[in-house]
N, C-alpha and C positions, 0 to 999 in steps of 0.2 A: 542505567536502568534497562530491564531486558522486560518485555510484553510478548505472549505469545498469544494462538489461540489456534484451534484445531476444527473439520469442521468433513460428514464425509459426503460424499456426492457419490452416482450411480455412473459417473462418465468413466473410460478408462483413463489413465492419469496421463497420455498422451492428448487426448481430446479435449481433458479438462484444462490442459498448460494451452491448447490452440485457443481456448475461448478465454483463456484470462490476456493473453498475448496481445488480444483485437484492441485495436483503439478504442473500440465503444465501450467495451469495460472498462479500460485504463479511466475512462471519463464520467464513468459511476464511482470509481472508487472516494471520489470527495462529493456527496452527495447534496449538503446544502451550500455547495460553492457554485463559481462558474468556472468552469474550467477549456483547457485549451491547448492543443498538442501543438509546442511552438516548433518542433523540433525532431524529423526522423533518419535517421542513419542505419542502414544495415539491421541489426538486432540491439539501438537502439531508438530509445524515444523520450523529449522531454516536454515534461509537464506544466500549464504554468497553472495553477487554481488562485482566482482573488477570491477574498474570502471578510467578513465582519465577524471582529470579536472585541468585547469589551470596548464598544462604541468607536472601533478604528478599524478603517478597513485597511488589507494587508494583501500581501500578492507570494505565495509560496510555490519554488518552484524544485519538481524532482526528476530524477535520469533515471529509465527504467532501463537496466537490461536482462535482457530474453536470452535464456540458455537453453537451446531448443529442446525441448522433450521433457527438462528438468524442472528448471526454476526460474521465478523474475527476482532479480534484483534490483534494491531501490534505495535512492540513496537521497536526502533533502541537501539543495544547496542550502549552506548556512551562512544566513547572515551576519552571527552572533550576536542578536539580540535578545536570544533564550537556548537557543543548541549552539553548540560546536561540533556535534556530530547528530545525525540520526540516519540508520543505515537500517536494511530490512529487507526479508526474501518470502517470497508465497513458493512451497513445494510442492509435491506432487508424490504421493506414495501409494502404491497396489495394497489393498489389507481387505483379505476373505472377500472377492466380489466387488468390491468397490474402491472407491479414492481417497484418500484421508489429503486433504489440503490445509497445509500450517502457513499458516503469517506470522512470522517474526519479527518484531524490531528491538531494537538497541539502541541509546540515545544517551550523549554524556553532554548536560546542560551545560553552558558558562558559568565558571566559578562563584558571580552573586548569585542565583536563579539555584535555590533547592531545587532536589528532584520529585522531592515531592508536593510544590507546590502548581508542577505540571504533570503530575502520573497522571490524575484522577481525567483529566482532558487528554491525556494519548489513551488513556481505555476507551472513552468513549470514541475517539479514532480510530481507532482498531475495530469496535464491533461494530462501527457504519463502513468499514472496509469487508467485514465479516459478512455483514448482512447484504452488504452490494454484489460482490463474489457471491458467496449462495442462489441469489437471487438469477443473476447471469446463470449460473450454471443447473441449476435448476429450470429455469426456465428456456433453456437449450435445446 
């Protein structure tokens, strides 16, 4: 399953990759969770978000790494109990005066677990990571 979404902002695409890079974004990006940087090394950082869905709480946790000037990449440790993968990169692109910042993910569920009985819940993950991102860099 591949999910994108695009989005532009007024920062230069340098300035815009320093203010997604900061922990305090990294910690908007799951917005009704609680989250917690368990984890910093060099240009990386990992995440842990506990989180309630369908009446159980859960605890997800992901490796961000920072390629300086370019992109984050992000990757979900899987537990497989619905992914076996889910991997994903926020870019950064110069377009006519401003920034064009993309979020990608890609995610191949475990064999019982259609993909589309989880799309409709990675959209809505995306556009509260969409709307978190905006929001930081807008308000920058």
């Amino acid at each position: 399953m591949h999910l994108e979404k695009e989005f532009d902002v007024t920062h230069e695409p340098a300035a815009a990759y320093r203010h997604v890079a900061s922990d305090e974004t990294l910690l908007t990006l799951f917005p009704d969770t609680q989250s917690e940087i368990v984890a910093s090394s060099g240009e990386c950082r990992t995440l842990r978000s506990h989180y309630r869905a369908l009446g159980q709480e859960g605890t997800a946790t992901f490796n961000f790494v920072f390629v300086p000037e370019q992109e984050v990449r992000f990757e979900k440790v899987c537990d497989g109990r619905v992914w076996r993968e889910l991997k994903g990169t926020v870019s950064f692109r110069s377009q006519r005066g401003r920034t064009r910042v993309r979020i990608a993910m890609d995610g191949r569920t475990r064999p019982l677990v259609p993909e589309f009985t989880i799309k409709g819940a990675m959209k809505d993950q995306l556009e509260q990571m969409v709307r978190a991102l905006r929001g930081r860099l807008e308000g920058a």
